[in-house]
C-alpha positions, 0 to 999 in steps of 0.5 A: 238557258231554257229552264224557267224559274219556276214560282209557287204560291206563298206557304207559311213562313219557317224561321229562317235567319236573315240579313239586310243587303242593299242593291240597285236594280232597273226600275223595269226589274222592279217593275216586273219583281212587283207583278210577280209578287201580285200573282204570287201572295210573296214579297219582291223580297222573297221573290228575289232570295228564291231568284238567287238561290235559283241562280247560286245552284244553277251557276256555272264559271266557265274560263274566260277567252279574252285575255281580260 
């Protein structure tokens, strides 16, 4: 996939109704939502609903071949 996921700097917030989910991750995606959130003004936590609903739009389920 060549789009790039593209990022702007934080605007004020809207009032947006939000739930706690909890995840694991790699400590090097960690590492990597941390610089974004530098270069951004936005939290990881911010960063990362924009990542999802980035990834729930762009998503595309294809059949699986392998007899899995």
């Amino acid at each position: 996939m060549s789009e790039k996921f593209v990022v702007t700097k934080k605007m004020p917030i809207s009032n947006e109704k939000s739930v706690t989910f909890t995840i694991r991750i790699d400590r090097e995606l960690q590492e990597e939502y941390d610089k974004l959130a530098l270069a951004s003004d936005r939290s990881r936590n911010e960063l990362i609903n924009l990542a999802l609903k980035y990834a729930i739009s762009n998503l595309k389920f294809v059949e699986n071949t392998d007899n899995e």
